[in-house]
N, C-alpha and C positions, 0 to 999 in steps of 0.2 A: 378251539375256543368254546365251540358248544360242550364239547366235554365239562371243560371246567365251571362254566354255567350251572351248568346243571346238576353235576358235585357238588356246588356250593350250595344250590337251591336245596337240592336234596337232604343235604347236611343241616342248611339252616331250619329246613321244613321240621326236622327229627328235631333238633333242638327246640323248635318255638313248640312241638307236639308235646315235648315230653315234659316241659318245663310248664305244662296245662294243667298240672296236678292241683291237687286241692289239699291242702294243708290244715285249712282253715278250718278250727273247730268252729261250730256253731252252739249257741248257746237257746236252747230253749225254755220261752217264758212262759208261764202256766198261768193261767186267768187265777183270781185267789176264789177261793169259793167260802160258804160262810163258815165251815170247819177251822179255815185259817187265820179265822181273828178270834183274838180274844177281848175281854174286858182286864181296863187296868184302872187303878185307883191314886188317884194323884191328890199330890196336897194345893189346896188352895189359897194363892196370896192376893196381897192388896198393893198396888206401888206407895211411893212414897211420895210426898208431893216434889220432890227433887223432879221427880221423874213427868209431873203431869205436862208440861212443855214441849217435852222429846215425843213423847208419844201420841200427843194433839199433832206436832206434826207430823209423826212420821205413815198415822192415819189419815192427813189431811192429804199428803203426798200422795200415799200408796190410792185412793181414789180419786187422784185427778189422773193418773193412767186410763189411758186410752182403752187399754187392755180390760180393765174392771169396770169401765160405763156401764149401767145399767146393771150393776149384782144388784141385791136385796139386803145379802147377808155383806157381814163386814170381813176384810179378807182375815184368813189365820195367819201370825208370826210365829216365829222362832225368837227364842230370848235365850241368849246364851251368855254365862259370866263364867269370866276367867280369872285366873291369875296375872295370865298374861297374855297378849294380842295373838292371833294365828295368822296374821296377813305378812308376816315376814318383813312388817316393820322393824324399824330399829328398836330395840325392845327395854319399855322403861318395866323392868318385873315388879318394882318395887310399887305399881300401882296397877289397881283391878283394872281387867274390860271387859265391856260391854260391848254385846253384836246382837243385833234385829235384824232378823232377814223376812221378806215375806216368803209366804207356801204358798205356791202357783198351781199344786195338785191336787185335787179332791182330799180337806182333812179326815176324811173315814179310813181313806188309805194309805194313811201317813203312820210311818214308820219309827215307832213310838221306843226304842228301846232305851235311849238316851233322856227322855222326856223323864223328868223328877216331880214337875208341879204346873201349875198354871195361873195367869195372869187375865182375869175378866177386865177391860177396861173400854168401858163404851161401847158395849157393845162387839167386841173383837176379842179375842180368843189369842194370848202369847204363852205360847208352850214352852216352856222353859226346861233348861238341861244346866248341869253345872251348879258346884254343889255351895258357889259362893256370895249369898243372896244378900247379906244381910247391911249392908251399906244402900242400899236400892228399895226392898220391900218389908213388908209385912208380915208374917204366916198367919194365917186364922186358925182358928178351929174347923175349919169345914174342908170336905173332898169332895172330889167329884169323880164320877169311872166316867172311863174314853173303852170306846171301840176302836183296838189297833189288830195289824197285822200280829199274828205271832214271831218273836224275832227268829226264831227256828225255822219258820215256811217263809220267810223273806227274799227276797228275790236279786234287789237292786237300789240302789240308792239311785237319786234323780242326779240327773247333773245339772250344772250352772249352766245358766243360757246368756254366759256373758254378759253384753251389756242390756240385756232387757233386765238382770237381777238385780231387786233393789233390798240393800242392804247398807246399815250405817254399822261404824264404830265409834265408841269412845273410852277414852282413858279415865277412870276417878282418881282425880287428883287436889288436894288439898279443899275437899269438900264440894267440890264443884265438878260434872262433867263435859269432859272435849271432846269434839267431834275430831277425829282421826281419820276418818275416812268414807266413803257413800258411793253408792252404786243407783242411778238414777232408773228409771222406766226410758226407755227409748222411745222418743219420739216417731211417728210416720212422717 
C-alpha cells in the first residue's frame, strides 16, 4: 500500500512540477516619454442647439459623481457619430447615432488617432471621431492642435470599467433625439 502511495505521490508530484511552466507571455509597458507625442490639428465645432439639453445634462451628471468632487477642470468626452449603433442593438441603420462617453484618463494621454474634431461646450472639451456631423454641429472656421500620443508608439487602449463607465446613446430620428441607452457613475 505504501508502494502505491507513493507511485502516486510521486507521479502526481512530476505532474503538478511539470505542468509549473510558464507560457504566459508578458507584455511590457514603456512609460511614453516626450519623443512620443505629437501635435495634431483638429477642426473646431459648435453644437447645434438640438444638442444644448443633452449635454447640460450629461455635464450636469458627469459632476455629480463622486468620483469627480472637487476637479477644477470640467471632465473630457468622447463624441462619436455613427451610421449606426455599436451596442449590439437591434439595429435601426436607417437613422444616425450618437454616443458620449466620459475620459477617466488624463487627456494629454489620450489616444487621439480616431479623433477628427472637437467640441468646446462650457467649458468641457468633446473629442469627436466619426465623420457624420452634420445633423448635430456646426464647423467653424477655427482649429486647435492637441498633444497626443503618436499612434505608432501607442501602447493600449483603456478598458471599460464597467459600471462605473458613463456613457449615453441616441438615435436621430425624425428630427429629434432618443435616448437608447446610458451607463451611470456608480454609486458608493
Amino acid at each position: 500500500m505504501t508502494k502505491i502511495s507513493t507511485y502516486l505521490l510521486t507521479t502526481l508530484g512530476t505532474l503538478l512540477f511539470v505542468s509549473c511552466h510558464s507560457y504566459v507571455e508578458s507584455v511590457k509597458i514603456k512609460t511614453y516619454k516626450a519623443k512620443d507625442y505629437i501635435t495634431k490639428e483638429l477642426k473646431v465645432y459648435e453644437p447645434k442647439e438640438l444638442l444644448y439639453p443633452i449635454l447640460d445634462s450629461i455635464i450636469t451628471k458627469t459632476k455629480e459623481c463622486p468620483e469627480y468632487e472637487g476637479t477644477k477642470d470640467c471632465q473630457s468626452f468622447y463624441f462619436s457619430l455613427r451610421k449606426e449603433p455599436i451596442y449590439g442593438l437591434e439595429n435601426k441603420k436607417e437613422y444616425p447615432y450618437l454616443s458620449i462617453s466620459a475620459i477617466y484618463y488624463v487627456p494629454r494621454l489620450t489616444y487621439h488617432r480616431r479623433t477628427k474634431a472637437v467640441l468646446y461646450y462650457k467649458g468641457c472639451n468633446f473629442y469627436i471621431s466619426g465623420s457624420f456631423m452634420t445633423p448635430f454641429l456646426l464647423q467653424t472656421d477655427r482649429t486647435t492642435s492637441i498633444k497626443c500620443i503618436d499612434p505608432d508608439k501607442y501602447q493600449f487602449e483603456v478598458l471599460q470599467r464597467g459600471d462605473k463607465d458613463m456613457f449615453w446613446g441616441y438615435l436621430y430620428k425624425n428630427n429629434v433625439l432618443h435616448n437608447i441607452c446610458y451607463g451611470r457613475c456608480a454609486t458608493p
